[in-house]
C-alpha positions as CSV (number, residue, x, y, z in Angstrom):
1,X,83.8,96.8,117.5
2,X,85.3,97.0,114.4
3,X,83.8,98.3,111.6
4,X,85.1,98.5,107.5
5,X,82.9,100.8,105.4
6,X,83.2,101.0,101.7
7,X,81.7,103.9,99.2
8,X,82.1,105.6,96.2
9,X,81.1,103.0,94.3
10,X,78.7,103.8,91.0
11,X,78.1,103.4,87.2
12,X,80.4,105.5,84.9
13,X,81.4,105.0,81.6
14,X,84.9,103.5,80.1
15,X,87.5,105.7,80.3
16,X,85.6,107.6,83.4
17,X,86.8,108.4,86.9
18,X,85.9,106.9,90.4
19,X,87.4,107.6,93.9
20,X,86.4,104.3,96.3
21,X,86.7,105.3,100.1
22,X,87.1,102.8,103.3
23,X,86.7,104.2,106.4
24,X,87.8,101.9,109.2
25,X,86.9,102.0,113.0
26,X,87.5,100.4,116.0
27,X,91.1,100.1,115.4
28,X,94.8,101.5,115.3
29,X,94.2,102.1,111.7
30,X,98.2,103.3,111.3
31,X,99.2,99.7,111.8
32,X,97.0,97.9,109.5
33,X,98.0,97.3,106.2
34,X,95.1,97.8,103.6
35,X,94.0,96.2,100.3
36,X,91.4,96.7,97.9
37,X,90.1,93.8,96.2
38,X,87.3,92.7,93.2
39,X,84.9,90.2,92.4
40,X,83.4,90.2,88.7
41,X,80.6,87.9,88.5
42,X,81.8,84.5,88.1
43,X,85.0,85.4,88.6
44,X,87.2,84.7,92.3
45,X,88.0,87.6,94.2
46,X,91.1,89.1,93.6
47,X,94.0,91.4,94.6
48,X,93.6,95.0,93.3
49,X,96.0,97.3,95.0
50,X,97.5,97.2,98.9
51,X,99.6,99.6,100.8
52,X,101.6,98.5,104.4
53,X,101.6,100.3,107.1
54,X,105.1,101.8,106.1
55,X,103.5,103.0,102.7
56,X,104.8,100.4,100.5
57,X,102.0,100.0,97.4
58,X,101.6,97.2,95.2
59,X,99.1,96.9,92.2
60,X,97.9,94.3,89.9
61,X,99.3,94.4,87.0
62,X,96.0,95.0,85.2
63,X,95.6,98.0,87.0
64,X,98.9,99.7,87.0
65,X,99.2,102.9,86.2
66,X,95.5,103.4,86.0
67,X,94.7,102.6,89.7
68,X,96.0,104.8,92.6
69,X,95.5,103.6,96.1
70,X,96.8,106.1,99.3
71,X,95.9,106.1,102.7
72,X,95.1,109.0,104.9
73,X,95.8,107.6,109.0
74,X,94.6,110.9,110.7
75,X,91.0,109.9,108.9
76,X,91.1,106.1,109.1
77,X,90.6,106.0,105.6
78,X,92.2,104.5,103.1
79,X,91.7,105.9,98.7
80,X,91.4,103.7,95.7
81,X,91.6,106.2,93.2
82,X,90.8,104.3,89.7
83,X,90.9,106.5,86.2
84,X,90.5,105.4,82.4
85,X,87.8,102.5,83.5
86,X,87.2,99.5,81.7
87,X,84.6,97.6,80.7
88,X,86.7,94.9,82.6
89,X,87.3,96.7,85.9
90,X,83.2,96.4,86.4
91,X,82.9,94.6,90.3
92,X,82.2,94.9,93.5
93,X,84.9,96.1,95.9
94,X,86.1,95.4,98.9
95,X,88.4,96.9,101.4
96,X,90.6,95.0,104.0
97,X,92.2,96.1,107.1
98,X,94.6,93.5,108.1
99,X,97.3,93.4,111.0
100,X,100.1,91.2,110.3
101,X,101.1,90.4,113.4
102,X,98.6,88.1,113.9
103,X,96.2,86.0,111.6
104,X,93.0,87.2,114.0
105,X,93.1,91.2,113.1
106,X,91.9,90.8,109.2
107,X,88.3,92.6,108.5
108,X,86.8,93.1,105.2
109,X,84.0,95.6,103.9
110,X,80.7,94.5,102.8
111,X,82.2,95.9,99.0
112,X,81.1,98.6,97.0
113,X,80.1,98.0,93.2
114,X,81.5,99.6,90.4
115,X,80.0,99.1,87.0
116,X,81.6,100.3,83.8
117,X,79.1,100.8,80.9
118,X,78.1,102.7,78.2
């Protein structure tokens, strides 16, 4: 069974520091690519950061240089490092394993929520 845990979320305030973990299971976690994604309330889900298998990274640009993502394969865990926090960046989180090989190996975390607020 495969399992895709989020945590780290929290409240901090803008300009302050979280690290986001996602601990996956159940599969061979050097082969998946991984992503973390947000949802603001109201707001669709979108792309925040992914890095291959290979260790190419992309970010959204509203992120960039702010947001670090790495992955660690001998923990099946995989880092969204996010500094200088906006009011903005407040959602909940959600990590996904994804194999692309084939459309069937894509699992998402239940998300994490981070809230930005003074």
């Amino acid at each position: 069974q495969v399992r895709v845990v989020e945590s780290g979320g929290g409240l901090v305030q803008p300009g302050g520091s979280l690290r986001l973990s996602c601990t996956v299971s159940g599969v061979i976690f050097n082969v998946y690519a991984m992503a973390w994604y947000r949802q603001a309330p109201g707001k669709e889900r979108e792309l925040v950061a992914k890095i291959t298998s290979g260790g190419t990274i992309n970010y959204a640009d509203s992120v960039k240089g702010r947001f670090a993502i790495s992955r660690d394969n001998d923990e099946n865990t995989c880092y969204l490092q996010m500094n200088s926090l906006k009011f903005e960046d407040t959602a909940v989180y959600y990590c996904r394993a994804r194999w692309p090989v084939a459309e069937e190996y894509d699992y998402w975390g239940q998300g994490t929520q981070v809230t930005v607020s003074s």
